[in-house]
C-alpha positions in Angstrom: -13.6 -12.0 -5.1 -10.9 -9.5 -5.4 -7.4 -9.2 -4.3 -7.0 -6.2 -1.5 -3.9 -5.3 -3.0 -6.2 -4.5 -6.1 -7.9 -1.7 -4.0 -6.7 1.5 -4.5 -7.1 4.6 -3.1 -9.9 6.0 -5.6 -11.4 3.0 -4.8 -11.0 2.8 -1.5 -12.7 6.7 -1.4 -15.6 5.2 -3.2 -16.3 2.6 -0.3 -15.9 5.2 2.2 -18.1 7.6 0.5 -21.2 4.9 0.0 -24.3 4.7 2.0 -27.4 3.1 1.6 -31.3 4.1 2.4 -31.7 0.7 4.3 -28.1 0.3 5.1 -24.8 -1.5 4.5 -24.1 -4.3 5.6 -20.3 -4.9 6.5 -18.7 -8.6 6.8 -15.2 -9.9 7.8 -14.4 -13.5 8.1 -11.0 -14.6 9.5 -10.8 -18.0 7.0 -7.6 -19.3 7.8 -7.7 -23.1 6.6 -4.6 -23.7 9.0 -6.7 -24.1 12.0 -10.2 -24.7 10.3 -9.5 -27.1 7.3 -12.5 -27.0 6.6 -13.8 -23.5 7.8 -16.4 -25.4 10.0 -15.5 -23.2 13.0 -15.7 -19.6 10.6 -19.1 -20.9 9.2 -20.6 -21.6 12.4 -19.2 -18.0 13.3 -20.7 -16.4 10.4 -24.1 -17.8 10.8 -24.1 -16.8 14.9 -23.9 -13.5 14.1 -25.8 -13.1 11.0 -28.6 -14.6 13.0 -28.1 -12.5 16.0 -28.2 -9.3 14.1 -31.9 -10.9 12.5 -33.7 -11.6 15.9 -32.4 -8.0 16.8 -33.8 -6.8 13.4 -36.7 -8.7 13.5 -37.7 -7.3 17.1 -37.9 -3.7 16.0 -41.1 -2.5 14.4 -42.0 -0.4 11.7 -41.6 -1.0 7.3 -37.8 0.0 7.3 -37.2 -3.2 10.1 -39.3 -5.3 7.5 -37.6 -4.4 4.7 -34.1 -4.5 6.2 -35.5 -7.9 7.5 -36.1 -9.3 4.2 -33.2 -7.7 2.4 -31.0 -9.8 5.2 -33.0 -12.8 4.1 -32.0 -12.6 0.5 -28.7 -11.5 1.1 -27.5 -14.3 3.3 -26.6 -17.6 0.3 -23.9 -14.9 -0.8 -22.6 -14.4 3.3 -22.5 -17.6 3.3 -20.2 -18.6 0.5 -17.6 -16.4 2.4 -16.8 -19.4 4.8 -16.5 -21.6 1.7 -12.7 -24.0 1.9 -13.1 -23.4 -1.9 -12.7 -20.0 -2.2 -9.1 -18.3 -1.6 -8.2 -15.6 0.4 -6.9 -15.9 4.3 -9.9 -13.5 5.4 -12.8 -12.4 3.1 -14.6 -9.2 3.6 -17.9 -8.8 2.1 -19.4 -4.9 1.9 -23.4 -5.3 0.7 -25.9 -2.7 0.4 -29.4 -4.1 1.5 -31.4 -1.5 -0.7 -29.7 -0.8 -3.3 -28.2 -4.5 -3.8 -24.8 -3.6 -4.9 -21.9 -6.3 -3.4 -18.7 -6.0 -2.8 -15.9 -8.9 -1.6 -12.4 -9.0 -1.2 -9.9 -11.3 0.0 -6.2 -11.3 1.8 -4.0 -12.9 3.0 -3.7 -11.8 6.2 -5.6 -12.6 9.1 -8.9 -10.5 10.2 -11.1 -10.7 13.3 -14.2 -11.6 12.2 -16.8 -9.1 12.6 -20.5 -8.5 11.1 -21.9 -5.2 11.0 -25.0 -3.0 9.8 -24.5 1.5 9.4 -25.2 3.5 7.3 -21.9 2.6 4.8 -19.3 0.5 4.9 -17.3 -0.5 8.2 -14.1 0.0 7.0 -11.7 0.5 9.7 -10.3 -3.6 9.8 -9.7 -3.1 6.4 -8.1 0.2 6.7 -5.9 -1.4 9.0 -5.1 -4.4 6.8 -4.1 -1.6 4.4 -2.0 0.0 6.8 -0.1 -2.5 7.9 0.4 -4.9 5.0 2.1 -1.6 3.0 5.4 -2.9 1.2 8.1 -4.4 3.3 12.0 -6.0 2.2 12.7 -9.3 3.7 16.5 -10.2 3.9 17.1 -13.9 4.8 20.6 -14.4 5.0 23.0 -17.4 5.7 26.5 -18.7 5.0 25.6 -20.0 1.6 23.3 -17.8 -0.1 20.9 -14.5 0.5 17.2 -14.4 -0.2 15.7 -11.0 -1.5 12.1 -11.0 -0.5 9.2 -8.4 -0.8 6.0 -8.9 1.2 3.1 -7.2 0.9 -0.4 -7.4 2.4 0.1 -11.5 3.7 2.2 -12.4 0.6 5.7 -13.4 -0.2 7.3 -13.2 -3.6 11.6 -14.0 -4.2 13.0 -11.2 -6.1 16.5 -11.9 -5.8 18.7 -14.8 -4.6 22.3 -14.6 -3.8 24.9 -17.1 -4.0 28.1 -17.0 -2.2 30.7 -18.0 -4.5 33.5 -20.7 -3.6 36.6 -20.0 -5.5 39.1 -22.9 -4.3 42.7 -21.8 -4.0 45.2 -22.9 -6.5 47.5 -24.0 -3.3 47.2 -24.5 0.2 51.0 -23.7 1.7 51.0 -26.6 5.0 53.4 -26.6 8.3 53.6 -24.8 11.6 52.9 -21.2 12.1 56.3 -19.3 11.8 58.0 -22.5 9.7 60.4 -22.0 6.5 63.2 -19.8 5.8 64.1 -17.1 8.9 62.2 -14.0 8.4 59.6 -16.1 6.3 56.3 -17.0 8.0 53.5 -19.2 6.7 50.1 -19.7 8.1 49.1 -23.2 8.3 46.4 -24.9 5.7 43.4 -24.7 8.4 44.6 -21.0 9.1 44.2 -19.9 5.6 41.3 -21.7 4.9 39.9 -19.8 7.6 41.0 -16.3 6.5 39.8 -16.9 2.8 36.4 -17.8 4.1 36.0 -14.7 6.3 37.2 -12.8 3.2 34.6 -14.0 1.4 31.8 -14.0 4.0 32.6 -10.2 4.2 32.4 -9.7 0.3 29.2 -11.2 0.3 27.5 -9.5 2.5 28.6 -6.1 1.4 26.8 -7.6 -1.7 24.1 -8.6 -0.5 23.9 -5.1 1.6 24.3 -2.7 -1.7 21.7 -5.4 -4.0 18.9 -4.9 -0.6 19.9 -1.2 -0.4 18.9 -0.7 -4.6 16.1 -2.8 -4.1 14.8 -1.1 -1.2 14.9 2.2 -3.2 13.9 1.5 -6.5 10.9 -0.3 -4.6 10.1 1.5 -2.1 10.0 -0.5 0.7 8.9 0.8 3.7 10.6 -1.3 6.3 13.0 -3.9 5.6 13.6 -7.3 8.3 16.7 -8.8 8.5 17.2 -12.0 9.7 20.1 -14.7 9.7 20.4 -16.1 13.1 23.0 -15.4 15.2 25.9 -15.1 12.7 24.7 -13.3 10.3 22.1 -10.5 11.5 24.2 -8.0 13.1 27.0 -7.9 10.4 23.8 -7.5 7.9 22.2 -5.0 9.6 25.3 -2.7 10.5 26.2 -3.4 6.2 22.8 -1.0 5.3 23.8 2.9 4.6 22.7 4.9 7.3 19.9 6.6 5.0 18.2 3.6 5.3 19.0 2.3 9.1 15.7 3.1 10.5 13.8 1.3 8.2 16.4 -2.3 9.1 14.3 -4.3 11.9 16.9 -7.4 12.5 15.4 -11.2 13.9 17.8 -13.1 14.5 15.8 -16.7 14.4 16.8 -18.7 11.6 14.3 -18.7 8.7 16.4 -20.8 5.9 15.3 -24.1 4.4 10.9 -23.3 5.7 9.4 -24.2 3.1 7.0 -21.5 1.0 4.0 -21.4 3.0 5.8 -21.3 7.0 7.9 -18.4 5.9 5.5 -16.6 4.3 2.9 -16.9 7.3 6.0 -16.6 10.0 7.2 -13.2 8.2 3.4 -11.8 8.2 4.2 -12.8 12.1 6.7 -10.5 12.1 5.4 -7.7 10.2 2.7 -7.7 12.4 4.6 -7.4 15.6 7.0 -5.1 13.9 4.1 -2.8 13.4 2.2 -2.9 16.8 6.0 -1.2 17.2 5.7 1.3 14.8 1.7 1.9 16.4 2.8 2.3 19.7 6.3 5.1 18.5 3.6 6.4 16.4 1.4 7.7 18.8 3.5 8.8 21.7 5.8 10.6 19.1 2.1 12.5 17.8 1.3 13.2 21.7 4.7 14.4 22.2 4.8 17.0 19.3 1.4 18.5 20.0 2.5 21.5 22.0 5.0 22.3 18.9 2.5 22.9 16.6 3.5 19.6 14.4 0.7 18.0 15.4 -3.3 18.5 16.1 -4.5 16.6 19.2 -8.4 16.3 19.7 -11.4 16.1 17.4 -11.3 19.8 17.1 -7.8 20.4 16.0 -7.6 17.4 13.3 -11.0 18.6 11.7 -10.0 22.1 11.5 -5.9 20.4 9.9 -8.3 18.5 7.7 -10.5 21.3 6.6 -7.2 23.2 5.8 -4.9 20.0 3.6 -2.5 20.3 6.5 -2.8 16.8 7.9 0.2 14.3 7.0 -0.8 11.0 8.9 -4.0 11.0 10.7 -4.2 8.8 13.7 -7.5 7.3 15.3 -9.2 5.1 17.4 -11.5 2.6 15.3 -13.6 2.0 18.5 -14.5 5.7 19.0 -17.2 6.5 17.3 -16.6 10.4 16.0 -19.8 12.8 15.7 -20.2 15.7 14.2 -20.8 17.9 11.0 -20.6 19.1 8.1 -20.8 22.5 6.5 -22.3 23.8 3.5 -18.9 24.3 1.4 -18.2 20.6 2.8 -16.0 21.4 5.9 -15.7 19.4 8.9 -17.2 19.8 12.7 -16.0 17.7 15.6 -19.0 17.1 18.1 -21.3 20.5 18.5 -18.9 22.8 17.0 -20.6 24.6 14.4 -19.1 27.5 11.4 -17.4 30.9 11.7 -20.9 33.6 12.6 -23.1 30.5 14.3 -23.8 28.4 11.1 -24.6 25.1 12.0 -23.8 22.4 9.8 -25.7 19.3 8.6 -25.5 16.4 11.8 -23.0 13.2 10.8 -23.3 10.5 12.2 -20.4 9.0 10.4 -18.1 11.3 11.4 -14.7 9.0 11.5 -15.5 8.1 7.8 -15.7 11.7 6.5 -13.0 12.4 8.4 -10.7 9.2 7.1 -12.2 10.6 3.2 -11.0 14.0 3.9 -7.6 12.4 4.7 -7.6 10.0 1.6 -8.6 12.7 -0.7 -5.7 15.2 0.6 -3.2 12.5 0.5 -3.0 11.7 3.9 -1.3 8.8 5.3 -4.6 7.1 8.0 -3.5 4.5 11.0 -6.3 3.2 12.6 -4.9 2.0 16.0 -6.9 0.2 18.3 -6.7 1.2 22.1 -5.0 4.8 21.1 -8.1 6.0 23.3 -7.5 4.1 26.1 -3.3 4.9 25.7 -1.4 7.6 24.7 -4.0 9.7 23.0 -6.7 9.3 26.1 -6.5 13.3 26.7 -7.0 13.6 22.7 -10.1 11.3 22.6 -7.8 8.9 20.9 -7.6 11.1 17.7 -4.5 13.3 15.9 -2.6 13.9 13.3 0.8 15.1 12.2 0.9 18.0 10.3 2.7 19.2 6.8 2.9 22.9 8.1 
């Protein structure tokens, strides 16, 4: 099984491109040993719904129902090893052509809802969304004694650099009241300049730990970065980070020091994932908002045509919808029965949403799939946009 974080985008063109003369046959299974131990519940799943889509296979007539019968048949020992406990992976996705035999499985760390599908190609919109929102974020996990530099990246965790603040004991404490000694002399006492040295350092520390995150962030290229150090600590860190890089800071201020390995990493993913539900939600009302400027194509129509001319930046879509159209014979894109300049009428697809996503993958295009965009703030655009380069 391979990594996701191992796909990349020429890859990931190649899935969306394949099809298959008896069909692909698409698999997610949400494996999370945490609540299953022993996946007893995901197997039970998988087998439910491979079954299901058998009886409905079964009940059609004709060779291709036979053969797409049979193909299922053969195909299922290798399904089945997706709800294994040995094999790795938080959710496993499985991407099988039932002609042509060729298999694909990957595994993540994040979570998935498990679904089974059979089209023409691939079903890749959960993963497209796994992509989406596991892209590179910095964790900053600060406390009193130290600062942990994290990066996470599709479900997993890695250290990359830990701070420690440094005690440097004072060569003398002066003791006695406040305002004691010699007139015109005044001396703090011990507790007071305990106090002082401690803030001094505290404050040295974190504009430490602020510049280190800050390099980090850049030479990485993190795309968000949380912050999180309880009450004390997660407003001075936050406020430390130069302003070029303020709207990337998200702060939390729960206390995440001394979870061990496998807590933080799933409580982080946690808050990735509500962080970007966020960013979905700003996302699409800023992309409704900007349509009437001209920064942005709202509708099936619009975002083909941005598409068909490299303009599109981010393209935004429903996964639900399912987008029909055409192509053209020099390969351009039709939303619903729109057809080419002088009445040419394209060749009918089906598949619509996955040209469209390749189109955007091939130009360089940032793709969101966001669930319930259709039913939100994109339900006069059919749940489909795009911001635009130009």
């Amino acid at each position: 099984m391979v990594a996701i974080e191992r796909l990349d985008e020429d890859g990931l063109r190649d899935l969306v491109q394949r099809t298959d003369e008896l069909g692909v046959l698409s698999v997610y299974v949400n494996a999370d040993v945490r609540h299953d131990p022993n996946l007893q519940a995901a197997g039970i799943d998988l087998k439910n719904r491979f079954r299901e889509l058998q009886r409905r296979v079964t009940e059609e007539a004709g060779d291709q129902s036979r053969a797409v019968a049979a193909a299922l048949e053969r195909l299922w020992p290798e399904l089945e090893s997706l709800a294994s406990p040995r094999e790795s992976g938080r959710s496993r996705f499985a991407f099988a052509a039932l002609g042509s035999g060729w298999v694909q499985r990957f595994e993540s760390a994040m979570p998935v809802s498990p679904r089974l599908v059979l089209d023409d190609g691939p079903f890749l919109h959960p993963l497209l969304e796994q992509l989406d929102e596991g892209r590179t974020a910095g964790v900053v996990i600060v406390s009193g004694d130290n600062a942990q530099l994290l990066e996470w990246r599709l479900g997993t965790l890695e250290l990359v650099r830990r701070l420690e603040q440094e005690y440097v004991e004072a060569p003398h404490e002066r003791s006695g009241q406040l305002g004691g000694g010699p007139p015109g002399q005044y001396h703090s006492p011990k507790r007071e300049q305990q106090k002082d040295r401690a803030r001094d350092r505290a404050e040295r520390f974190l504009d430490e730990a602020a510049i280190v995150a800050a390099g980090l962030a850049e030479e990485r290229r993190w795309e968000r970065i949380l912050v999180s150090g309880g009450d004390r600590w997660t407003g001075p860190m936050v406020e430390r980070f130069p302003q070029s890089l303020r709207h990337k800071v998200f702060p939390d201020a729960r206390v995440l020091t001394g979870l061990d390995d496998g807590t933080l990493a799933s409580t982080v993913t946690e808050l990735v994932h509500d962080q970007h539900n966020e960013r979905e939600r700003q996302l699409v009302e800023r992309v409704r908002d900007v349509g009437g400027s001209g920064a942005a194509a709202l509708g099936l129509s619009e975002v083909a045509q941005a598409l068909n001319a490299g303009r599109v930046d981010h393209l935004v879509y429903d996964p639900e919808v399912r987008y029909v159209g055409s192509v053209g014979a020099e390969g351009e894109l039709y939303g619903d029965d729109e057809v080419a300049p002088g009445g040419r009428e394209g060749r009918p697809e089906p598949r619509l949403t996955e040209r469209l996503v390749e189109r955007a993958l091939t130009t360089g295009a940032r793709v969101s799939p966001v669930e319930g965009a259709a039913d939100g703030a994109l339900q006069d655009a059919g749940g489909i946009a795009a911001l635009l380069r130009w």
